[in-house]
C-alpha angles and dihedrals in degrees: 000000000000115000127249126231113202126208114244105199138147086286106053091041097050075053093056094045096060095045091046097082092042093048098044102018093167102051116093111256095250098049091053083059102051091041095053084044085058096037086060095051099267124128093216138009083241094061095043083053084047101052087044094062086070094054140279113340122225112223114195097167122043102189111196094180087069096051088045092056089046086053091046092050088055089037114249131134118222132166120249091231102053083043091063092041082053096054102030098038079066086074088035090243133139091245113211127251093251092050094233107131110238 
């Protein structure tokens, strides 16, 4: 099975930035968005919204263990799985149990 790799653009993340606060109501707001920026392979938020000046940005890999131990490091407990609905319901995907995109 080839992977796929999905589009971030405005679209998606306006999309993000509206399910965000459904999805993790008791995290602080920029914390949501830092953890969503290292659940999509980004360092920062800064850096996703950096990348995305140039254009839509491709994401091959959404790696929810990064964005669990962002979530840890402010203290926030949050289930893998609805770690994985909130990344990958931003594609609007069934997102496998391991994370990878395929």
């Amino acid at each position: 099975m080839n992977p796929r790799t999905l589009v971030l653009d405005e679209t998606a993340l306006n999309r993000l930035k509206r399910n965000l606060p459904l999805q993790l109501p008791g995290m602080r707001p920029s914390h949501r968005l830092e953890f969503a920026a290292r659940g999509l392979g980004y360092q920062t938020w800064a850096s996703l919204l950096s990348a995305l000046k140039e254009g839509p940005v491709l994401i091959g890999h959404i790696d929810p263990e990064t964005a669990i131990a962002f979530a840890e490091h402010v203290e926030y407990d949050v289930d893998p799985d609805d770690v994985r609905e909130v990344l990958c319901g931003l594609f609007d995907i069934e997102c496998p149990g391991n994370a990878r995109i395929a």
